[in-house]
C-alpha positions in Angstrom: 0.4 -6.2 -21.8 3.8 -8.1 -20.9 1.8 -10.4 -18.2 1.1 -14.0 -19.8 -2.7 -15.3 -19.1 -0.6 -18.4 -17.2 0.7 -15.6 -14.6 -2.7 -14.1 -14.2 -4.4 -17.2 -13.6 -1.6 -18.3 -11.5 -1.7 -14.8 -9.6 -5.9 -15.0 -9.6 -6.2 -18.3 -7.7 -3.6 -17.3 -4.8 -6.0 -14.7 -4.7 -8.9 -16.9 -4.7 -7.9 -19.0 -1.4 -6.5 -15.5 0.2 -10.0 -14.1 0.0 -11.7 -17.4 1.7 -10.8 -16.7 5.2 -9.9 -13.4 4.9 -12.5 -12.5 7.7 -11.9 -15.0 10.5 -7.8 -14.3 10.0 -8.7 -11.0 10.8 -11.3 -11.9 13.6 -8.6 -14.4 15.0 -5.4 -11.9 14.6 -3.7 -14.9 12.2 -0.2 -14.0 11.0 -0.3 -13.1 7.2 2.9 -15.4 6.7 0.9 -18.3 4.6 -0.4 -16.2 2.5 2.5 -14.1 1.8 4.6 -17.3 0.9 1.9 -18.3 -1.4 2.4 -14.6 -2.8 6.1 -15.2 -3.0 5.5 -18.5 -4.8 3.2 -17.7 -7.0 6.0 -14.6 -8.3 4.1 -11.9 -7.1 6.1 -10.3 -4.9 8.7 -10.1 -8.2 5.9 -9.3 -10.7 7.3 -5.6 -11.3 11.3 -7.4 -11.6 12.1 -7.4 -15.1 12.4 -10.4 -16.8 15.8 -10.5 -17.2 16.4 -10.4 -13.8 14.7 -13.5 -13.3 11.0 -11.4 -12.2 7.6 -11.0 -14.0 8.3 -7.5 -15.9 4.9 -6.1 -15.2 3.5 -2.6 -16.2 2.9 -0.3 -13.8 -1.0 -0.5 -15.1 -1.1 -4.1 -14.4 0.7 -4.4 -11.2 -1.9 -1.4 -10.2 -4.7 -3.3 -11.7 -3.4 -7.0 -9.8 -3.3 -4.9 -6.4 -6.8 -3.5 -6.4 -7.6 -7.9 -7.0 -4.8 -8.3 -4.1 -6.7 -6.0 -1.8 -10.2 -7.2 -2.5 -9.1 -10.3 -1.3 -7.2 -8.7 1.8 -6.8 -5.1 2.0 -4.0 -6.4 5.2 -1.7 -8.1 2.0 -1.6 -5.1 0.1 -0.6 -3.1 2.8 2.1 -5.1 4.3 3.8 -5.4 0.9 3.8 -1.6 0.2 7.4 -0.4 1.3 8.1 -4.0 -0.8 6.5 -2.6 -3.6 8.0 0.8 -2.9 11.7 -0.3 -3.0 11.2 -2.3 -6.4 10.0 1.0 -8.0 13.2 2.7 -5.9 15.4 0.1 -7.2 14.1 0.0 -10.9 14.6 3.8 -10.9 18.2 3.8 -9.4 19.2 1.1 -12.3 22.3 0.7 -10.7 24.2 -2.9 -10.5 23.6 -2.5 -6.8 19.6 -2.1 -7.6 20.0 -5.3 -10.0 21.8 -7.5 -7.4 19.1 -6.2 -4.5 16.6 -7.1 -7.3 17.6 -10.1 -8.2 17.5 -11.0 -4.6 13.4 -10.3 -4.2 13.3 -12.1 -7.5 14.4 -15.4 -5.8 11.9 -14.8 -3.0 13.1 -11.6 -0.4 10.7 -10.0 0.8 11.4 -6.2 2.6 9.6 -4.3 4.8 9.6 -0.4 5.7 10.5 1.2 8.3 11.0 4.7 8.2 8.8 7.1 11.0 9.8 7.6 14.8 7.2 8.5 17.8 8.4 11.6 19.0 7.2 15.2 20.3 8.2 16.1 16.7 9.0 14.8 13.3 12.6 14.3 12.6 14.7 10.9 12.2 16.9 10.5 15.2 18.0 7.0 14.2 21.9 7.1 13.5 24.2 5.9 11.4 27.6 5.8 12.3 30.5 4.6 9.6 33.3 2.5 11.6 36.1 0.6 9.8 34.3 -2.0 9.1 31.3 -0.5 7.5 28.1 0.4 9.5 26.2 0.7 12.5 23.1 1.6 13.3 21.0 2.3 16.2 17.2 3.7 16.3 13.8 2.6 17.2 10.9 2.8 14.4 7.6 2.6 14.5 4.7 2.2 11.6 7.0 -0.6 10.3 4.4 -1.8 8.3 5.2 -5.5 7.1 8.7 -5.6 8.7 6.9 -8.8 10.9 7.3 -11.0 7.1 10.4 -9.6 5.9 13.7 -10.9 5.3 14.8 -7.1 5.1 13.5 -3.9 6.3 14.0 -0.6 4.3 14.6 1.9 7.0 16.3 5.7 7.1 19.0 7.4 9.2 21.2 10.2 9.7 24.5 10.6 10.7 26.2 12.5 13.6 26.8 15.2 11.1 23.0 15.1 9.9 23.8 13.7 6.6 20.6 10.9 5.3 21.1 7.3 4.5 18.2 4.7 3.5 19.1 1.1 4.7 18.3 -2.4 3.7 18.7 -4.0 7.0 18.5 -8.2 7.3 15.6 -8.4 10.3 17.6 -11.6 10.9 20.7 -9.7 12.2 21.8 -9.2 15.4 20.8 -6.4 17.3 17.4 -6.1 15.3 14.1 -6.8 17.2 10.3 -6.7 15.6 7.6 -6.4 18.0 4.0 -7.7 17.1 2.7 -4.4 19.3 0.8 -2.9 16.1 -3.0 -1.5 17.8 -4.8 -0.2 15.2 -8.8 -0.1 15.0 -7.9 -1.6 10.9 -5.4 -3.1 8.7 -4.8 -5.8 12.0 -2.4 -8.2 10.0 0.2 -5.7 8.6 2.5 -5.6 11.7 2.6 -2.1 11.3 4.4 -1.7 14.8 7.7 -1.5 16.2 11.3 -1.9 15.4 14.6 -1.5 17.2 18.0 -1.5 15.8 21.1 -1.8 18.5 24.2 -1.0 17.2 23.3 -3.3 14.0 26.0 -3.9 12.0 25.9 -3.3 7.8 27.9 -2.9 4.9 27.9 -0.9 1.9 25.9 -2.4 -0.3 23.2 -2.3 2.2 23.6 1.4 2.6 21.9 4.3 0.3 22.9 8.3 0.5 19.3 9.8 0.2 20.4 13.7 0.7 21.3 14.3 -2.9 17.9 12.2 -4.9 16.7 14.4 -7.5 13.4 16.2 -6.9 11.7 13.6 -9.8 13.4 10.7 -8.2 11.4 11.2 -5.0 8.6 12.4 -6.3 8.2 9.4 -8.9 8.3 7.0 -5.8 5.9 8.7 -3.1 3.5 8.7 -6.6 3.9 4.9 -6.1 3.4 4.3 -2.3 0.6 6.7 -2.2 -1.1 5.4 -5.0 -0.8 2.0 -3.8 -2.5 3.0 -0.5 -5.5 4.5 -3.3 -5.5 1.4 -5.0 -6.0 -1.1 -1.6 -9.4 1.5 -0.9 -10.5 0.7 -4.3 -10.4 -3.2 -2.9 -11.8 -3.0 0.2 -14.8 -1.0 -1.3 -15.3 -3.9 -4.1 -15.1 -6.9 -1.6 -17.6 -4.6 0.7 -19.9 -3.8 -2.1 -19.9 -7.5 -3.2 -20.1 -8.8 0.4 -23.6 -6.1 1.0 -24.9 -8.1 -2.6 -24.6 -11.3 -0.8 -25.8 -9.7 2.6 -29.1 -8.5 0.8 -30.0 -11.3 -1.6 -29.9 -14.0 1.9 -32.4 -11.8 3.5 -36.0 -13.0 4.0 -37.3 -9.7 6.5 -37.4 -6.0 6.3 -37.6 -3.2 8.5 -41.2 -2.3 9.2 -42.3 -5.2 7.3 -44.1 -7.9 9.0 -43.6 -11.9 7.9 -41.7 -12.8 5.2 -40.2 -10.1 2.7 -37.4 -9.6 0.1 -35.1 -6.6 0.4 -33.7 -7.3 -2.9 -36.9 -6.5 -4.9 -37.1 -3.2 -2.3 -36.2 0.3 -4.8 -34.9 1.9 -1.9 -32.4 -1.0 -2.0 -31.9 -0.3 -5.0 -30.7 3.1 -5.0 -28.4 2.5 -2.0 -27.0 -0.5 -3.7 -26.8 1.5 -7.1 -24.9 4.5 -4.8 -22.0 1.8 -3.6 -21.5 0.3 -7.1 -21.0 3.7 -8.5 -18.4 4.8 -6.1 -16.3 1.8 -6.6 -16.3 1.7 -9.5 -15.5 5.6 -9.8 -12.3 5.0 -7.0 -11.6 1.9 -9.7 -11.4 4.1 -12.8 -9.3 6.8 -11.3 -6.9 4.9 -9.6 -6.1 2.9 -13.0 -6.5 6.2 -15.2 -3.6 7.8 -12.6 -1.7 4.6 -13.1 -1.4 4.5 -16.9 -0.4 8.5 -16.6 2.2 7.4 -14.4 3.5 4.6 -16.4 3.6 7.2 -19.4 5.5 9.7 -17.5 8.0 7.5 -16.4 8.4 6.5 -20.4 8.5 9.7 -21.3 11.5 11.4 -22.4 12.1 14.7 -21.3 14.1 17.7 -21.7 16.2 18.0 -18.7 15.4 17.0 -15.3 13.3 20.5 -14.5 11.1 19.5 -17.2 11.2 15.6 -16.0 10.4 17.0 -12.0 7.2 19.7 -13.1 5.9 16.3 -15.1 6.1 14.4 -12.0 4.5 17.1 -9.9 1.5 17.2 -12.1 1.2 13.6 -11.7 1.2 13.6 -7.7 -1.5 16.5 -8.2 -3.6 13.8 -9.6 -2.6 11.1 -7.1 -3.7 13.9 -4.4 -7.0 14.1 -6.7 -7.4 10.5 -6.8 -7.3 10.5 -2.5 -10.1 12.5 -2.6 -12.1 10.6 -4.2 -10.9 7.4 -3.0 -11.4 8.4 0.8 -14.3 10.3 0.8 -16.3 7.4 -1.6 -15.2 4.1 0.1 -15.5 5.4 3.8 -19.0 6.3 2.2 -19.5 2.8 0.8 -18.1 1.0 4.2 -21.2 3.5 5.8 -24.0 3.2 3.8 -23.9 -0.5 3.4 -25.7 -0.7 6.6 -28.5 0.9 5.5 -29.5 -2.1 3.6 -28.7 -5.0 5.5 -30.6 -4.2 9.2 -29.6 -5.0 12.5 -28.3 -8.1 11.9 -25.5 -6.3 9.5 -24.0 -5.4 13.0 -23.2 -8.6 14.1 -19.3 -9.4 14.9 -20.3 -12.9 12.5 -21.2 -10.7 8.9 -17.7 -9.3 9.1 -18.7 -6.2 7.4 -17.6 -3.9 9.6 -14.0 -4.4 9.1 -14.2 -2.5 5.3 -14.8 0.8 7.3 -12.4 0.1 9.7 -9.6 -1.0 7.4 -10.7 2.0 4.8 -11.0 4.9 7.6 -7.1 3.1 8.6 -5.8 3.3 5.0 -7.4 7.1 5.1 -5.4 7.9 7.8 -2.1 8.2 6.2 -0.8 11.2 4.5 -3.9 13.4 5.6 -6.3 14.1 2.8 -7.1 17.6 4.3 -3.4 18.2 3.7 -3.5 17.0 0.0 -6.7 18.5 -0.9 -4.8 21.6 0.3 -1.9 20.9 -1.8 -4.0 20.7 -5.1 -5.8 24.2 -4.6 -2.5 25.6 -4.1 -1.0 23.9 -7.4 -3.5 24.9 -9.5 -4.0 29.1 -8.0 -0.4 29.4 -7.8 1.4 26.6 -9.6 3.1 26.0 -6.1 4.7 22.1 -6.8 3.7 19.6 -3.8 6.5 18.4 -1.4 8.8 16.6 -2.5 10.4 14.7 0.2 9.0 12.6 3.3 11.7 14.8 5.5 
């Protein structure tokens, strides 16, 4: 534990006001940028920093833990920090005086978004990056740019004319850079997850990353992290929607088929539903911090060469992949079946509930389950390692 009980509690009651009108920010499409100064306030946003460089120097268990709290509260917050997140872990692993200036710069309160996929008739990165004599340029247009709206900085990729990859830590400030609040989806409203252009933006060096030559455990250590964070924001919507279904239930004074007054709460079948959705969340709980304390060992691990370093990392995305399966196919069960306690009314716009399902089938969305489930059958048959790049 490297967290003090002051941060906790400090972290806890952001938190506590988040959660209060988490519903009617959704219902009323409220930007997320109170809350995510609050977060940036409070130190959050630097809780994985390490202490030296002026951050909260969280473990990878607790920061897992404190985002499954950050997601109960608003499932949208998690989200729209996770290419944050994503570049902390990227720059903690790079270690490089470039990493440490970039993260001393989130530790005194940047905040950086992602922006990496295109819309196209096919996957590939078409956004360029062209060196000129006075550094960089680069031209593209994004989409999925999940939390870009509240950054400071966007973490996008590129490729040059001769095809050769670059990440970039672009200031959404500069010119030639426009965000656009045109993000549709059925869930996850808040995160801005929509588009970005860059025109002929201009950057320097330390603002530009060769990709191309990562090691194969360098990327696979940091999809572990993005895609467990997605794994860990289900576990939150399913315990605000399990604890929202409690209070749902206890109000009620009527039953199906029953006529005058009646108490769904003393009602077995009730019960057993209620006893269903506890169990699932608290299964998606356990396995998303069991996966997160095997990470944090692997990453302390010392290993004998990078081969050895890359197969330990592969078996740990095999139980990320593990961990989506159970994760999707328990809290898209939980956001369901909570209707079968709480009647008609549970319908209503007003009770809120139905934004857990349409948050968790949102989260569920990315990086295909099917695809994943897939990947584990193959692993363990044929010991074929998972993908290891987003390219």
């Amino acid at each position: 534990m490297s967290l003090s009980p002051n941060q906790l509690a400090a972290f806890r009651e952001v938190f506590t006001r988040i959660a209060v009108e988490a519903s009617q920010r959704e219902r009323e499409r409220r930007s997320l940028q109170p809350e995510i100064a609050a977060l940036v306030e409070s130190g959050f946003t630097a809780v994985r920093v390490p202490v030296g460089l002026g951050g909260g120097g969280a473990t990878l268990p607790e920061v897992f833990d404190l985002l499954i709290e950050l997601a109960a509260a608003d499932p949208n917050l998690t989200q729209a920090l996770r290419g944050h997140f994503g570049l902390v872990e990227r720059l903690l692993i790079g270690g490089t005086e470039r990493d440490e200036l970039w993260l001393r710069r989130i530790a005194d309160g940047a905040v950086v978004g992602n922006s990496q996929s295109e819309k196209g008739v096919a996957t590939s990165t078409d956004t360029r990056l062209d060196r000129v004599d006075d550094g960089w340029r680069l031209t593209g247009r994004k989409f999925y740019t999940t939390g870009t709206i509240y950054g400071e900085y966007t973490w996008t990729g590129a490729v040059t004319q001769d095809g050769e990859r670059f990440g970039a830590i672009v200031p959404t400030s500069a010119p030639g850079v426009e965000v656009l609040d045109d993000w549709t989806g059925i869930g996850q409203r808040l995160t801005g997850s929509g588009t970005t252009v860059f025109a002929d933006v201009a950057l320097n060096d330390d603002q530009v990353y060769p990709t191309a030559d990562e090691p194969d455990w360098y990327t696979t250590d940091y999809r572990i992290f993005l895609h467990l964070l997605l794994q860990a924001t289900m576990a939150g919507i399913g315990v605000t929607a399990l604890d929202e279904t409690l209070a749902f239930v206890r109000a009620r004074s009527r039953s199906f088929g029953v006529p005058g007054l009646s108490a769904p709460r003393e009602d077995p079948r009730v019960h057993s539903i209620v006893g269903e959705l506890s169990s699932r969340v608290a299964a998606v709980q356990a396995i998303v911090r069991d996966v997160a304390r095997d990470y944090a060992a692997t990453r302390d691990r010392l290993h004998a060469d990078d081969d050895a370093r890359a197969a330990d990392f592969s078996r740990v995305q095999i139980r990320q992949f593990e961990a989506q399966q159970i994760a999707v196919a328990d809290i898209l069960t939980v956001t369901t079946r909570l209707y079968e306690v709480g009647g008609a009314s549970a319908i209503l716009a007003d009770s809120g509930l139905d934004r857990h399902w349409r948050n968790a089938r949102t989260i569920a969305s990315h990086n295909p389950a099917a695809f994943r489930q897939a990947a584990i059958g193959d692993y363990l048959l044929n010991g074929t390692e998972p993908e290891k790049t987003f390219r």
